[in-house]
C-alpha positions as CSV (number, residue, x, y, z in Angstrom):
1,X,122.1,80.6,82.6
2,X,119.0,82.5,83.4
3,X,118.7,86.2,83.5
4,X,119.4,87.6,86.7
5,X,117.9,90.9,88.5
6,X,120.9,93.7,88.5
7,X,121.1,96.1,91.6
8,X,122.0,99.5,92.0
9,X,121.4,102.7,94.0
10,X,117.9,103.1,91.5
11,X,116.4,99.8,93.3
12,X,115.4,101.4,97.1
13,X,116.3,98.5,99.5
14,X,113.8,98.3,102.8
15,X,114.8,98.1,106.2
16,X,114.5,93.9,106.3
17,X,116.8,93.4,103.1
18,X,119.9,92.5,105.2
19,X,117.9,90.1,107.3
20,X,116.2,89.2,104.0
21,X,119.7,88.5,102.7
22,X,120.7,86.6,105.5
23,X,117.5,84.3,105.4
24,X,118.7,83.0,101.8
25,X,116.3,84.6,99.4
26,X,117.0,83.5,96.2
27,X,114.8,85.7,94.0
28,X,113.3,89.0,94.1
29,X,110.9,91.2,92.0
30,X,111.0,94.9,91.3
31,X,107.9,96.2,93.2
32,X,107.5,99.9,93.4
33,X,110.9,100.3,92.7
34,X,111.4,98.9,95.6
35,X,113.1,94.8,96.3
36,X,110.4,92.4,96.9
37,X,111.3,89.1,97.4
38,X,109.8,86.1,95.5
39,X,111.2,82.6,96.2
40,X,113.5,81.4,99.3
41,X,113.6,77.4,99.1
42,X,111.8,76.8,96.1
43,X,108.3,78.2,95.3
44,X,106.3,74.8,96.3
45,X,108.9,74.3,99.5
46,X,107.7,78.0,100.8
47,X,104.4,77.1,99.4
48,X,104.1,74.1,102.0
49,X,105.4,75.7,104.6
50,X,103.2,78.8,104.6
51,X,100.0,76.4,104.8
52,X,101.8,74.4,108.1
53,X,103.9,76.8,109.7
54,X,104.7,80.7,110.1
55,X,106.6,83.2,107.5
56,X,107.4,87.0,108.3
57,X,108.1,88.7,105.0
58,X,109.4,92.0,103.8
59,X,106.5,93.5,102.1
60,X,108.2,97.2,102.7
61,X,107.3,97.8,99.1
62,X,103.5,98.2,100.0
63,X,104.4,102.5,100.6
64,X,101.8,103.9,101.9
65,X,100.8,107.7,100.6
66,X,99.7,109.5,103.6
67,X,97.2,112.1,103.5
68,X,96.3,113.9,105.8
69,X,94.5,117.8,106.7
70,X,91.0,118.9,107.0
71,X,90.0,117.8,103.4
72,X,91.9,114.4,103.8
73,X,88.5,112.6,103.7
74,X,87.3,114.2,100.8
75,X,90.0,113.3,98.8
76,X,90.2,110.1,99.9
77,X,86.5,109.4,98.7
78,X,87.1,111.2,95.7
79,X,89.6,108.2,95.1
80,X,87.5,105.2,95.1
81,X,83.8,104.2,94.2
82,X,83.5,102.3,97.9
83,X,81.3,104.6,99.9
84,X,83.6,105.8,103.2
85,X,81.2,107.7,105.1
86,X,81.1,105.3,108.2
87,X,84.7,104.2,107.9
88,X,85.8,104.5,111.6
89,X,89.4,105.2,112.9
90,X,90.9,101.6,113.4
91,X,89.7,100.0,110.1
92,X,91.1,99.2,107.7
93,X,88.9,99.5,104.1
94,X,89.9,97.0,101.0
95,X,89.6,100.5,98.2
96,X,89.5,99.7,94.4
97,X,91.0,103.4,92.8
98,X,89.9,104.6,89.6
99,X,90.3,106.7,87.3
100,X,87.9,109.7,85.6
101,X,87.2,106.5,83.0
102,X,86.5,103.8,85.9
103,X,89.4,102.5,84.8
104,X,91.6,100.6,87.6
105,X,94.3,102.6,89.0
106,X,95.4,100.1,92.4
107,X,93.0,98.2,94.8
108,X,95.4,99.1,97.7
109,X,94.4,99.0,101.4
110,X,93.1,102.5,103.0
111,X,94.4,102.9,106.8
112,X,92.0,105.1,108.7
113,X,94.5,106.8,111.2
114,X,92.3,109.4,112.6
115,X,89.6,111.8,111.3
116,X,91.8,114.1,108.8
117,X,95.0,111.3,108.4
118,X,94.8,107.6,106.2
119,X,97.3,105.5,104.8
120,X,96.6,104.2,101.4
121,X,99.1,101.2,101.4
122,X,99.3,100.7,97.3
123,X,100.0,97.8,95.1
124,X,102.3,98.7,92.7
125,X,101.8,101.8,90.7
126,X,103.2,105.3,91.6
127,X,99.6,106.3,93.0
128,X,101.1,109.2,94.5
129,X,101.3,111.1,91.5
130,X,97.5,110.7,91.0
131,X,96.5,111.7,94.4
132,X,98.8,114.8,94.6
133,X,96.9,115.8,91.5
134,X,94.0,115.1,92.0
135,X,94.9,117.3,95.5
136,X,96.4,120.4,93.8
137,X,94.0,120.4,90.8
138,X,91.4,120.5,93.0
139,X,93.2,122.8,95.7
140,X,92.2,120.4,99.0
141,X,93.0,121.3,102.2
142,X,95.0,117.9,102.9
143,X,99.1,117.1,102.3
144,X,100.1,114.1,100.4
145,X,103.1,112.7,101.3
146,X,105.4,108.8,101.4
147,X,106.0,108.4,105.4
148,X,108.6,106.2,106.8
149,X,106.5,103.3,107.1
150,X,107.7,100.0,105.7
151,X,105.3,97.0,106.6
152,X,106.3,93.9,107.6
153,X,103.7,91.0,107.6
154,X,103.4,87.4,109.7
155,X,101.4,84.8,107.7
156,X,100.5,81.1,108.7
157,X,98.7,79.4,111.0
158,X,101.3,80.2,113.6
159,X,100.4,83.7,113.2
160,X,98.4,84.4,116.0
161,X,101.0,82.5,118.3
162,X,104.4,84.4,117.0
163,X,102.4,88.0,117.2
164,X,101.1,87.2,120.8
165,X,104.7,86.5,121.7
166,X,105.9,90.0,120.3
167,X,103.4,91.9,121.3
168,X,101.1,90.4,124.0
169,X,97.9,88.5,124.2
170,X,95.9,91.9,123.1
171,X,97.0,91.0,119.6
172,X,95.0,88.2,119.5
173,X,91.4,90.3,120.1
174,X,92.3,91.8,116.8
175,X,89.2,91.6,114.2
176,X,89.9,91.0,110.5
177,X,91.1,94.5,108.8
178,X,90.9,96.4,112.1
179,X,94.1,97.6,113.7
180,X,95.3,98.7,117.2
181,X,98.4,100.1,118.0
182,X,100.5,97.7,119.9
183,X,104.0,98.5,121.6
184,X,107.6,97.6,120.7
185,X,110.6,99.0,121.2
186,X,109.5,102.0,122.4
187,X,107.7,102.7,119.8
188,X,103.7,102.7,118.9
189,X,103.2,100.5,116.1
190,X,99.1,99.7,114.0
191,X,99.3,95.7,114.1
192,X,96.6,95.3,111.2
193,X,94.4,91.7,110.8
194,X,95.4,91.7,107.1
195,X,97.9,90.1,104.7
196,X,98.3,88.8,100.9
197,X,97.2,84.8,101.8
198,X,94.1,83.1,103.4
199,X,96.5,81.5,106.0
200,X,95.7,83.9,108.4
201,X,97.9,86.8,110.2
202,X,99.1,90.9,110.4
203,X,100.6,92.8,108.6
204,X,102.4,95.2,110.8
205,X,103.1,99.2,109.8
206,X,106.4,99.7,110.9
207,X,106.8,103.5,111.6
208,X,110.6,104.1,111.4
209,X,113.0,102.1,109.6
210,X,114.7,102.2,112.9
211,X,112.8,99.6,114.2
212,X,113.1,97.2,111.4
213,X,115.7,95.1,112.2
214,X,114.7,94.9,115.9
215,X,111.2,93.5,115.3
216,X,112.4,91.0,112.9
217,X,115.2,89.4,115.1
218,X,112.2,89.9,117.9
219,X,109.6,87.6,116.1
220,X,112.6,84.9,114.7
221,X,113.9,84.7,118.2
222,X,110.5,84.4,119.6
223,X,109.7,82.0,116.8
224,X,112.4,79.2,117.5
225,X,110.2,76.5,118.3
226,X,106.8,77.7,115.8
227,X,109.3,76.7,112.6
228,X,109.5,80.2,111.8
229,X,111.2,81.6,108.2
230,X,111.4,84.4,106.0
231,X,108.9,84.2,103.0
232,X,106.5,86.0,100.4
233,X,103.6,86.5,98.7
234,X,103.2,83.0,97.3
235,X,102.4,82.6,93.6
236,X,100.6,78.8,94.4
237,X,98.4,80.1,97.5
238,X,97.6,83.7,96.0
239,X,95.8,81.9,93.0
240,X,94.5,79.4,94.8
241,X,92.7,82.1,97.5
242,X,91.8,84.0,94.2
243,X,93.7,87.0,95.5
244,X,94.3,89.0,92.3
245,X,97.8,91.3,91.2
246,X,97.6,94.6,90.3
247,X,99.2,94.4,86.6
248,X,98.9,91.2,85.9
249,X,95.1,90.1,86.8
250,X,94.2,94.0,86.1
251,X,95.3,96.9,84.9
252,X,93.9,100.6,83.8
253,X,91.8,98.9,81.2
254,X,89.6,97.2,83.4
255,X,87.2,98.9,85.6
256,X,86.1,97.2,89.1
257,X,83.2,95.0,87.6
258,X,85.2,93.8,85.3
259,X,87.8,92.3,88.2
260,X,84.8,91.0,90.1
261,X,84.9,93.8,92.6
262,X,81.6,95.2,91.9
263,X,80.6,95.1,95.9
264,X,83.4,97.3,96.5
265,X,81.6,99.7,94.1
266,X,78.4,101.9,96.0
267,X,78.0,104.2,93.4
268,X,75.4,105.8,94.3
269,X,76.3,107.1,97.8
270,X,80.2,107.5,96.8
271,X,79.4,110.8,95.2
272,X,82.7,111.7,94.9
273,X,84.5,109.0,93.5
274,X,85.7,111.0,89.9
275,X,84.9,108.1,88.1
276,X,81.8,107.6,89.3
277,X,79.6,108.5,86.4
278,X,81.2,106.0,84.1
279,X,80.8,103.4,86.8
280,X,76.9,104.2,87.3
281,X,77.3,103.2,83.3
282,X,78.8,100.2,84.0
283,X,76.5,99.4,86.7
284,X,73.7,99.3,85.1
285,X,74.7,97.5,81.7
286,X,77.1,94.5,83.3
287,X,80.7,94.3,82.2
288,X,81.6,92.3,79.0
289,X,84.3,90.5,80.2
290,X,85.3,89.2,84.2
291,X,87.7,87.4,86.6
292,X,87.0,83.9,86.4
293,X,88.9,80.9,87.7
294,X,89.9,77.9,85.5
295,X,91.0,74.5,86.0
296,X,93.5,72.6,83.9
297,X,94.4,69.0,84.3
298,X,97.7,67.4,82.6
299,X,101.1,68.4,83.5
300,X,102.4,71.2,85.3
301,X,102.1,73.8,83.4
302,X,104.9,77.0,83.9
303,X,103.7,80.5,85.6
304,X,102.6,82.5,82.6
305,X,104.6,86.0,82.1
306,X,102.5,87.0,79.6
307,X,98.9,86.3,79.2
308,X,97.8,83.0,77.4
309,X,94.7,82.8,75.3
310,X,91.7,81.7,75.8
311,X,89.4,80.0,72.3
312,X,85.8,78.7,72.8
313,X,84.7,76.4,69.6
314,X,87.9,78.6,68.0
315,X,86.4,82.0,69.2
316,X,88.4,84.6,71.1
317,X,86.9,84.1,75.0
318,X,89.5,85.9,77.5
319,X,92.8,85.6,78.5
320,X,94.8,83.9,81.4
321,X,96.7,86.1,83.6
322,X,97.9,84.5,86.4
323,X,98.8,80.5,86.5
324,X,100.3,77.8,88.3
325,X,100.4,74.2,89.6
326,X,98.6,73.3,93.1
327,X,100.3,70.3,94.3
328,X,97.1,70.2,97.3
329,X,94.2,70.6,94.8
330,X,96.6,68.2,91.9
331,X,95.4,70.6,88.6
332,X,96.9,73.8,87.0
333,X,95.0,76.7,88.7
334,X,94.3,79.8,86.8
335,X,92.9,83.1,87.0
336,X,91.3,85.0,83.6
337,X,89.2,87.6,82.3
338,X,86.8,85.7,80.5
339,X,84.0,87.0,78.3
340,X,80.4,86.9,79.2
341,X,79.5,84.4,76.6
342,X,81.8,82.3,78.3
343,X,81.8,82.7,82.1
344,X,79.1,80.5,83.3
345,X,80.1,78.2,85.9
346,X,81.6,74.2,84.3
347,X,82.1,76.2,80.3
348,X,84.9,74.0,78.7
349,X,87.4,76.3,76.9
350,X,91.3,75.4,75.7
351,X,94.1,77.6,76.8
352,X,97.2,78.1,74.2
353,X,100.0,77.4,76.7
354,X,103.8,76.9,76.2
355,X,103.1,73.3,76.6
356,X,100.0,73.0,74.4
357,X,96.7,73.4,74.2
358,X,95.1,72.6,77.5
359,X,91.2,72.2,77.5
360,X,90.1,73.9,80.7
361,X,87.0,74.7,83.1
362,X,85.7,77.3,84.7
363,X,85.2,78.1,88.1
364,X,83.3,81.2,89.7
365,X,85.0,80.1,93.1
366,X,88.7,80.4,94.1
367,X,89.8,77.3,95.7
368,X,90.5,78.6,99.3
């Protein structure tokens, strides 16, 4: 019998996991402490019908850290190496964090409310603690604080369709990672263009558990005839699409080059990033090591829990983090931090898997 997850008071449930419950998930994660379901059908079943149909999903565990007061912006910048200067209200801003090292702290998405108030929606790490430091060290002018926001996001090509039906052709006019604020049930809620997969949709910022249940039996009801179902983040499509984890593709020890997010990174205008003097270093001498993709024929090959190596000619090259079978492409897709030796577009390199060696290519493309 496999292990199972146990749950207690400790895990916080979100204001979907009833309906979540009801819609037959049948496994979850731990996800800033928070449930985060993984698998309802199978993981290739939810896989296909993301790609054909529509999914809401319970991605409450996305907390947002609010800051807001007069020195909101500066600490906000003082975050992340993207330059935020012209970042208008209604964008929304993909924001590698680091550290005073460059080293990777979340790549969440920052929320830019109104002049003096953002929402950092983070990946999972307990950010907050590094942003009220950095707010009290510094003695800012701006409040930190977890609101009572729990997102809930619509992915699929029925997106558009299901959202229009909830909350009215406007929805539709919405431009990738901008928001408006879009009515239901009585309430003002930011209807982002966003979401963990390339199939397209919103991720919606549900202010007020209150309103939880309401706008998920809203979008099901009005999502009879669209196929709709409860899913998740997608292990098959997030590889695939390239989209990278937070702890698993990269963690504290990698700095934003190194994860291929070097245009994220304008270190010479966000002066005050903390980490932006050891990022200028990196800048200018090029990362050792970077996110590449590899392809692996054979068998299907298991998702990998911890990271498999990578030889070249029976040299350490890299590591892969993140792994799984595409039944579209028919290959094991994989992503790794490769070394620069080895990162060149078509290098052949075996992987030590559970099943075997596997010889394998690299890609500098994601397949979606």
């Amino acid at each position: 019998m496999p292990p199972y997850l146990s749950i207690s008071r400790r895990t916080r449930r979100t204001p979907f996991t009833d309906r979540v419950t009801a819609a037959g998930v049948s496994a979850y994660t731990i996800y800033n402490h928070m449930l985060l379901p993984t698998v309802f059908t199978s993981v290739e079943e939810d896989y296909r019908h993301l790609k054909s149909a529509v999914q809401v999903w319970d991605v409450a565990c996305e907390r947002q850290v609010e800051i807001r007061g007069p020195q909101a912006a500066e600490l906000v910048q003082m975050l992340t190496p993207r330059d935020l200067s012209d970042m208008m209200v209604g964008q929304c801003y993909y924001t590698p964090m680091v550290d005073e090292t460059g080293g990777m702290l979340n790549d969440p998405v920052t929320v830019k409310l109104d002049e003096d108030r953002y929402w950092v929606s983070i990946a999972d790490s307990d950010l907050m603690f590094w942003i009220k430091g950095l707010a009290v060290g510094y003695r800012l002018a701006a409040d930190v604080i977890e609101p009572d926001v729990s997102p809930l996001a619509i992915q699929g090509p029925g997106a558009d369709d299901l959202a229009a039906r909830v909350f009215g052709e406007e929805v539709r006019s919405i431009r990738f990672f901008r928001y408006k604020r879009l009515s239901f049930n009585g309430a003002d809620l930011v209807v982002a263009r966003s979401g963990y997969s390339k199939q397209g949709g919103f991720e919606i910022y549900v202010e007020g558990g209150q309103h939880g249940e309401p706008l998920w039996d809203a979008l099901f009801e009005a999502g009879r005839d669209l196929d709709v179902r409860a899913g998740c983040p997608n292990l098959i499509e997030r590889i695939e699409a390239g989209m990278l984890s937070y702890g698993n593709d990269m963690t504290r020890a990698n700095t934003p080059h190194e994860c291929g997010l070097g245009r994220f990174c304008d270190t010479r205008s966000a002066i005050g990033c903390v980490g932006r003097d050891a990022l200028l270093r990196v800048a200018r001498e090029g990362p050792l090591k970077q996110i590449r993709y590899l392809e692996m024929g054979g068998e299907a090959l298991p998702p990998c829990p911890e990271p498999w190596k990578v030889n070249a000619g029976g040299e350490f090259a890299g590591e892969v983090t993140s792994a799984a079978w595409s039944p579209d492409f028919g290959v094991n897709v994989a992503i790794a931090m490769i070394g620069r030796d080895w990162w060149d577009e078509g290098t052949l390199l075996e992987v030590a898997t559970p099943a075997g060696n596997r010889m394998a290519r690299v890609r500098n493309r994601s397949w979606l």
